[in-house]
C-alpha positions as CSV (number, residue, x, y, z in Angstrom):
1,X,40.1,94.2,74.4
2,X,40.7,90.7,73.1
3,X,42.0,87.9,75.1
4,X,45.2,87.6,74.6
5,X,46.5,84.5,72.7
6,X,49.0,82.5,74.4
7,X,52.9,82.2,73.4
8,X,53.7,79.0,71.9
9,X,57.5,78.3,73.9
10,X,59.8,75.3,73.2
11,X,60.3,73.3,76.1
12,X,63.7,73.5,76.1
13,X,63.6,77.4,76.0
14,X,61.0,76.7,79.6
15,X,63.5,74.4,80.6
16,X,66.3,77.7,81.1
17,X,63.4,80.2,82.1
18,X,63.2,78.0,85.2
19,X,67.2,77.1,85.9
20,X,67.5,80.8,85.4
21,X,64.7,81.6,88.0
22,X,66.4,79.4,90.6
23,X,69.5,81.0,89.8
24,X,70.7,77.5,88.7
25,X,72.6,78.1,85.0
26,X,75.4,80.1,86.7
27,X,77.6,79.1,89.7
28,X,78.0,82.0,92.2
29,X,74.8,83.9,92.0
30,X,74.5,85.6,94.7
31,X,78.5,86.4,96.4
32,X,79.4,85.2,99.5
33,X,78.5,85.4,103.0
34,X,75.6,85.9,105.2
35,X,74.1,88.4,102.9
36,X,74.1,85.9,100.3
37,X,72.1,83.5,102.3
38,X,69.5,85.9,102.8
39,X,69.3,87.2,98.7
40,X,69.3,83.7,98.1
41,X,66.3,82.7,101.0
42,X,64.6,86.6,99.4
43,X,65.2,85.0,95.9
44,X,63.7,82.2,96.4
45,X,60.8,82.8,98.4
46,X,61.5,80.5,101.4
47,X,63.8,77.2,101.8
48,X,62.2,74.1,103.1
49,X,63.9,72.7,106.3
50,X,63.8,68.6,107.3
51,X,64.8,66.4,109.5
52,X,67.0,63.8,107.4
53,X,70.3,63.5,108.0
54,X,71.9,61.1,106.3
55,X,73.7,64.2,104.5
56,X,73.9,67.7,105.6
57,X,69.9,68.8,105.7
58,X,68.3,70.1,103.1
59,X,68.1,74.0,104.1
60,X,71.6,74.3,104.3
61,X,71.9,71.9,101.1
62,X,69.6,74.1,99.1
63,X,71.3,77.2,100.0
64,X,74.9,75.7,99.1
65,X,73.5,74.5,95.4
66,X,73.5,78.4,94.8
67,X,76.3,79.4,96.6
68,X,79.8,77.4,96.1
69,X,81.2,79.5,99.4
70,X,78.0,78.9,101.8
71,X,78.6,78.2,105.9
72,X,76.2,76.7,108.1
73,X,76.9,80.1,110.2
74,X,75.7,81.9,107.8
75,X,72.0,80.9,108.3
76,X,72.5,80.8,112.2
77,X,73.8,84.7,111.9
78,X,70.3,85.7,109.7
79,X,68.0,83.4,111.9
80,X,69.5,84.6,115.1
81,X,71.8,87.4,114.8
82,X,70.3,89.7,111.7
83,X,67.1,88.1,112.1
84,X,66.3,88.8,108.7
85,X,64.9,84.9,108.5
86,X,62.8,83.6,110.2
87,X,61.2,79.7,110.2
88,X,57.5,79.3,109.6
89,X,55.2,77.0,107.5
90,X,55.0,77.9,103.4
91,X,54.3,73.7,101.9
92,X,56.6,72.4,104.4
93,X,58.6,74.0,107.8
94,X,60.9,76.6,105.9
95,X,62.9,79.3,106.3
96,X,61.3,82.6,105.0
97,X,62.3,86.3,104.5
98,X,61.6,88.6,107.4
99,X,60.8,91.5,105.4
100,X,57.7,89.0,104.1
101,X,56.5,88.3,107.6
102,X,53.6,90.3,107.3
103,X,52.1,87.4,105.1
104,X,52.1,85.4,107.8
105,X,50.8,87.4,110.5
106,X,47.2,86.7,109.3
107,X,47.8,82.7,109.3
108,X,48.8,82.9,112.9
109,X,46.0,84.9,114.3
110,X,44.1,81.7,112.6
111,X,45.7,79.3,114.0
112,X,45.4,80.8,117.4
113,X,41.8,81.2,117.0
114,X,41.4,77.6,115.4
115,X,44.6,75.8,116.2
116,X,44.6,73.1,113.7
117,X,44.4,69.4,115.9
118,X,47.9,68.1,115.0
119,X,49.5,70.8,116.9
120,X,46.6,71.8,119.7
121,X,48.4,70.3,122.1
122,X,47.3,70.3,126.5
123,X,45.1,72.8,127.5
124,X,45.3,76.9,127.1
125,X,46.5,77.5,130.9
126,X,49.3,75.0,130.1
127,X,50.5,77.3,127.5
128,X,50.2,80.1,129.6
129,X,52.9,78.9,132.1
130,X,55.0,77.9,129.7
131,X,54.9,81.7,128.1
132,X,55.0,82.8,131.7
133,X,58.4,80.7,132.0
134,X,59.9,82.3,129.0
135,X,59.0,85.7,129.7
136,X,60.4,85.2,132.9
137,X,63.5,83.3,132.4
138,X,64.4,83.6,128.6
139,X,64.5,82.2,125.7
140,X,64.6,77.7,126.0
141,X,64.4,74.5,123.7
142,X,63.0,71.1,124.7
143,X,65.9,70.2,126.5
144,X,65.5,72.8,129.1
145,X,62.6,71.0,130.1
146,X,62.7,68.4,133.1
147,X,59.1,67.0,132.7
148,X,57.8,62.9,132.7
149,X,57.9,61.0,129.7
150,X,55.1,59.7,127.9
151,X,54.8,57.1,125.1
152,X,54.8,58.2,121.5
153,X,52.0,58.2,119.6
154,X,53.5,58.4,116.5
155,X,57.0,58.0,115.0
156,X,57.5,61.8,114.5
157,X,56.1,62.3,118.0
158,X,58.1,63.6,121.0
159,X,58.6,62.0,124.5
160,X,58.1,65.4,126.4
161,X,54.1,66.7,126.4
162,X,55.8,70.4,126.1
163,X,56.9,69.9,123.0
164,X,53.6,70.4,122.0
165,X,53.1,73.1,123.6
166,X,56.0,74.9,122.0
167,X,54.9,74.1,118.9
168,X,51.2,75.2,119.4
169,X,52.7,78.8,120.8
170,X,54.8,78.7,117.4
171,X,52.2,78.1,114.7
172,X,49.8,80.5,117.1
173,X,52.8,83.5,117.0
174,X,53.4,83.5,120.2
175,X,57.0,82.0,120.0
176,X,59.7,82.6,117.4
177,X,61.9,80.0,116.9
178,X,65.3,82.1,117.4
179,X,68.3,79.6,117.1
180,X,68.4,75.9,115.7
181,X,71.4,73.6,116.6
182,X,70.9,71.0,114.3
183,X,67.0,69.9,114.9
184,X,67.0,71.3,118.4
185,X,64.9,74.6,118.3
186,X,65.7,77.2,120.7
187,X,62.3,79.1,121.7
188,X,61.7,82.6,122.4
189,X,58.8,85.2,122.8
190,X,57.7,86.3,119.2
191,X,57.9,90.0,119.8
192,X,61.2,90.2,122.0
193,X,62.8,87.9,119.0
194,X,62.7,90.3,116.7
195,X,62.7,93.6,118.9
196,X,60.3,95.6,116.4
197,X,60.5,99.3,116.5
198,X,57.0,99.0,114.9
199,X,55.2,95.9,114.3
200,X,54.6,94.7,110.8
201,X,50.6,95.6,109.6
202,X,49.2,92.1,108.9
203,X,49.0,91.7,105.2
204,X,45.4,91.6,103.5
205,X,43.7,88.7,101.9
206,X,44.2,90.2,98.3
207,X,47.6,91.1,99.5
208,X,48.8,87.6,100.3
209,X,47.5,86.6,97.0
210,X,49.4,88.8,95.2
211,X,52.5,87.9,97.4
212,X,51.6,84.2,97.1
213,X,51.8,84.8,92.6
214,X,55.0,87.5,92.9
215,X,57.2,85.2,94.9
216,X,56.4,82.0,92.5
217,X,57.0,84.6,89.1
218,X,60.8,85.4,91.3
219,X,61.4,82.0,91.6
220,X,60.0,80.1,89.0
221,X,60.0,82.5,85.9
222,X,57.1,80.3,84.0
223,X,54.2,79.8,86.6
224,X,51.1,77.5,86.3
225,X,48.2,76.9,89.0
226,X,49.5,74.0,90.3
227,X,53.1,75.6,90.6
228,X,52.3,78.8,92.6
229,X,49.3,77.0,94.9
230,X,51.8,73.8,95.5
231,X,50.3,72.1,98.4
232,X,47.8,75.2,99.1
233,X,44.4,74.5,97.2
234,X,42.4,76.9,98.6
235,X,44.5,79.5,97.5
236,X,43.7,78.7,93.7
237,X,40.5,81.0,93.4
238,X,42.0,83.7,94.3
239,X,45.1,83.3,92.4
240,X,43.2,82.6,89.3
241,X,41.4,85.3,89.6
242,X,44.6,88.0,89.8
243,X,46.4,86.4,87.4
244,X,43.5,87.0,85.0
245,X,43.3,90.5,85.9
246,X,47.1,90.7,85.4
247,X,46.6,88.9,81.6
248,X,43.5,91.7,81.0
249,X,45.9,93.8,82.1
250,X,49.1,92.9,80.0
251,X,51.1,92.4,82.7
252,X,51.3,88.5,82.4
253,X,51.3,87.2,79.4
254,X,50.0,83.3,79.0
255,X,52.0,80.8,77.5
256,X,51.4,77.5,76.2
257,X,54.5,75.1,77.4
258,X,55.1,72.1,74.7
259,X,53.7,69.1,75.9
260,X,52.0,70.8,78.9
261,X,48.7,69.7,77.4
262,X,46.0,71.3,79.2
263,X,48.1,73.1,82.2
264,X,48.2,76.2,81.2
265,X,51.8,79.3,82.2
266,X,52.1,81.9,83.0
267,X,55.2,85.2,82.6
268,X,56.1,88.0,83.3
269,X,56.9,89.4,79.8
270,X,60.8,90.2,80.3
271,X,61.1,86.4,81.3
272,X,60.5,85.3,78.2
273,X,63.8,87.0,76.5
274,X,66.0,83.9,75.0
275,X,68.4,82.1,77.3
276,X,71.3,80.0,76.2
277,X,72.4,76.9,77.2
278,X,74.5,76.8,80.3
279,X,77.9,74.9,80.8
280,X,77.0,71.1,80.9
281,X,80.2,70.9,82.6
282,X,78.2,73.2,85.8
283,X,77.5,70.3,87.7
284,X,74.9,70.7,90.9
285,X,74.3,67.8,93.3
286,X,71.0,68.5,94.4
287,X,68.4,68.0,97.6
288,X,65.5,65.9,96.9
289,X,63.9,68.6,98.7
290,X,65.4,71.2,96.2
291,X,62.6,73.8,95.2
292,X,63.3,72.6,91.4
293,X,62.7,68.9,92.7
294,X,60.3,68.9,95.0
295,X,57.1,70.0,92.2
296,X,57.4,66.0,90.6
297,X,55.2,67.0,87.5
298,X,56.7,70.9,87.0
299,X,59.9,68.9,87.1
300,X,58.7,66.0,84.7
301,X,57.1,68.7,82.0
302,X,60.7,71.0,82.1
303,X,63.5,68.6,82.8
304,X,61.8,65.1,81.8
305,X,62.7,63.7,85.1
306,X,60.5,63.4,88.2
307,X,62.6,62.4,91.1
308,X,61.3,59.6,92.7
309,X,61.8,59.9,96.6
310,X,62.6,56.4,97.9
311,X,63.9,56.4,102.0
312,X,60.5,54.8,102.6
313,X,60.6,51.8,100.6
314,X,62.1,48.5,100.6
315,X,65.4,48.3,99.9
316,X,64.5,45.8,97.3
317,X,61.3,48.3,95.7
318,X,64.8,51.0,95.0
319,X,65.9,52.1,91.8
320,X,68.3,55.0,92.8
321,X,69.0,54.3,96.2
322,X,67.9,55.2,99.9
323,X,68.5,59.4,99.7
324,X,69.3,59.5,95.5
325,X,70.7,63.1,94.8
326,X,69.9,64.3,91.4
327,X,72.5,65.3,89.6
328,X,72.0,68.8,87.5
329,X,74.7,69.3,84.7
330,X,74.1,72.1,82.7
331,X,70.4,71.9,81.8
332,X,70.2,67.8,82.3
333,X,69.5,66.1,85.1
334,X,72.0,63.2,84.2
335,X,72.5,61.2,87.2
336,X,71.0,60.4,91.0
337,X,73.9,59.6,93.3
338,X,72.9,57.9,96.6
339,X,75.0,59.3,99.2
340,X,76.2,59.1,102.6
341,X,77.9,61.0,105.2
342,X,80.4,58.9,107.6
343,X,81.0,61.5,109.7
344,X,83.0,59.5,112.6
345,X,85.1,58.2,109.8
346,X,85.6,61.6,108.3
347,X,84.6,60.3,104.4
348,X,81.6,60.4,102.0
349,X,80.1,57.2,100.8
350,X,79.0,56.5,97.7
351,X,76.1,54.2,98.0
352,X,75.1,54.4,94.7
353,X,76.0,55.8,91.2
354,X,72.9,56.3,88.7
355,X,73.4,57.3,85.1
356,X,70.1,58.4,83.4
357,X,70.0,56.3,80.7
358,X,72.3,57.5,77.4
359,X,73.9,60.6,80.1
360,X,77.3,58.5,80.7
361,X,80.5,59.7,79.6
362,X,84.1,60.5,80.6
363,X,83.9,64.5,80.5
364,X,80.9,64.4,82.6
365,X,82.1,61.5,84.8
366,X,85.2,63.7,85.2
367,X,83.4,66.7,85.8
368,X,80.8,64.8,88.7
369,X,83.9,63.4,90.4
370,X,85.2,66.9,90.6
371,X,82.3,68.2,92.0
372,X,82.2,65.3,94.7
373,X,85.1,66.5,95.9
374,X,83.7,69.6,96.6
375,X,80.8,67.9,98.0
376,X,82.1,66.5,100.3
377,X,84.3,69.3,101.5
378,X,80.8,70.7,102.4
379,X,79.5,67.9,104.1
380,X,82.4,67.1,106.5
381,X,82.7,71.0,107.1
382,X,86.3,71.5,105.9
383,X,86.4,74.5,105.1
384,X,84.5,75.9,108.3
385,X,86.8,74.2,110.8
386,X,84.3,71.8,111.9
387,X,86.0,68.3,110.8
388,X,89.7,67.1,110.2
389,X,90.2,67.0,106.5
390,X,90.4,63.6,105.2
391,X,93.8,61.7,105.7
392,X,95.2,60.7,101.9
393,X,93.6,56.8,102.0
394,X,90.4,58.0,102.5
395,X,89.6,59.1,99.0
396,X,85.4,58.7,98.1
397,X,85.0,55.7,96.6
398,X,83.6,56.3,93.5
399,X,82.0,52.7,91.6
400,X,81.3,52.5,88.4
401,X,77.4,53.4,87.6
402,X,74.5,51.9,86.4
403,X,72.3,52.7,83.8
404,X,68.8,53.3,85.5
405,X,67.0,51.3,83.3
406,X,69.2,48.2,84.2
């Protein structure tokens, strides 16, 4: 049989492939809810957790882009109650899919056979006790630890020598992270976490390749190399190697992106159906950690932006601001607002207002303003009972934006 020629697509018609894939062109995907935390977190593959905290953190940002009615309790009943989720590495610290754990079994017998040297922490018998500790008195974070301080060695570093311990156990399977309050992780023994009546089997090497292309297809609709392997080079042979089984096959069919050049796609043939344009007036404020903005080049090619990540230069080096939020309206990113939560003083602080250059105008000025409001109902926790809801003179300021190429 021939090789198949690839599909010539617009990039406008990629451009909604992908919005649709991140369930994106619509605003209530998934219901509300805990369950539609976890369809989202299934959909999607995993959702990356980090520290920063100038505005609510990004796994519980990510999961409100999709889901107007999402509560921080929602992901504290899957991690801890459900236990449907559970946190593990993926390209960053994420929250993953139970029912996909199995993938992950493998990488921890590695680890705990090799344990990688930013995390092999103390020596083995330390370890032990701690284990011992937890076995014996339950489940504990960092906190519950009374130990002597020791200098950092790093910024990112911790104070306590346990800490990396815990972590060690954690990459190695040993631990489960079973509760998070805030960044404070709550440990527990792997195996009473999640109370299996039958362990998962540890999935196979061509099995976690397949997994590895199926969960980028779910959430990406038009896949390359680059895209499904992001941050994970090794697993690029492999990959390659199904997908062109999947192309002999006809169950992929290649695509040639406009002004992708070189890189080639890849579909699943009922992806490819035409999409229409959503609403420009659906406005999302996004995460710079957002799975559609964390790929710089994917997002470059589809949306002609690549968000440019700028906490850790000087002030003076910034175009959009300290933490810029890209603004999604419709299919255009037209904006990056640079936010900030005050939450002694109750109100959300607009730092900076970015309009991508010919993106300004009154409807979608309007319709961003409206969707700060909401915005910040999320980030103060009005709606959850966590905050007292802003008294009338507090209004977000809102100043008048820039162009970006000012």
């Amino acid at each position: 049989m021939p090789p198949r020629k690839p599909i010539s697509l617009p990039a406008e018609q990629a451009r909604r492939i992908w919005l649709r894939a991140q369930q994106l062109d619509r605003r209530d995907p998934f219901g509300t809810g805990p369950e539609a935390a976890r369809a989202a977190i299934e959909h999607l593959g995993y959702v990356q957790i980090d520290t920063i905290n100038v505005i609510e953190r990004c796994h519980h940002h990510i999961l409100y882009a999709r889901i107007p009615a999402y509560r921080r309790a929602d992901l504290a009943h899957l991690q801890s109650a459900s236990k449907s989720v559970f946190e593990y590495w993926t390209h960053a610290l994420a929250y993953v899919p139970t029912r996909d754990i199995r993938y992950f079994l493998p990488g921890m017998k590695a680890h705990r056979e090799e344990p990688k040297r930013w995390s092999a922490v103390g020596a083995r018998e330390e370890t032990r006790k701690l284990l011992r500790r937890i076995r014996r008195d339950g489940a504990l974070s960092i906190r519950d630890i009374e130990e002597e301080l020791i200098e950092k060695a790093h910024l990112w570093a911790s104070k306590k020598p346990s800490k990396g311990l815990l972590e060690r156990a954690f990459y190695d399977g040993e631990l489960a992270i079973s509760a998070r309050a805030g960044m404070v992780k709550t440990y527990e023994l792997f195996d009473r976490h999640f109370q299996w009546e039958k362990k998962p089997t540890p999935a196979s090497e061509r099995q976690i390749t397949a997994y590895l292309l199926d969960r980028a297809l779910t959430a990406q609709g038009l896949v390359s190399l680059d895209s499904i392997c992001h941050l994970d080079a090794p697993s690029k042979k492999a990959v390659a190697e199904l997908i062109a089984a999947r192309v002999k096959r006809r169950v992929l069919v290649p695509v040639a992106v406009e002004r992708a050049g070189k890189t080639q796609h890849w579909a699943n043939p009922a992806a490819l159906e035409p999409l229409s344009a959503p609403d420009e007036t659906l406005i999302h404020i996004l995460s710079p950690f957002d799975p559609l903005m964390i790929q710089r080049k994917r997002a470059k090619l589809f949306l002609d932006y690549a968000h440019v990540f700028e906490a850790y230069l000087p002030k003076e080096k910034r175009i959009y601001g300290y933490f810029g939020l890209p603004v999604l309206a419709g299919e255009r990113v037209v904006a990056v607002l640079d936010l900030k939560t005050d939450r002694a003083a109750g109100k959300l602080l607009m730092q900076q207002w970015t309009w991508l250059d010919g993106c300004e105008t009154p409807a979608l000025k309007a319709a961003i303003e409206e969707e700060l409001q909401r915005f910040e109902r999320f980030q103060l926790g009005l709606d959850e009972g966590q905050a007292v809801p802003l008294a009338p003179e507090q209004p977000i300021t809102l100043p008048e934006g820039r162009s970006a190429a000012e």
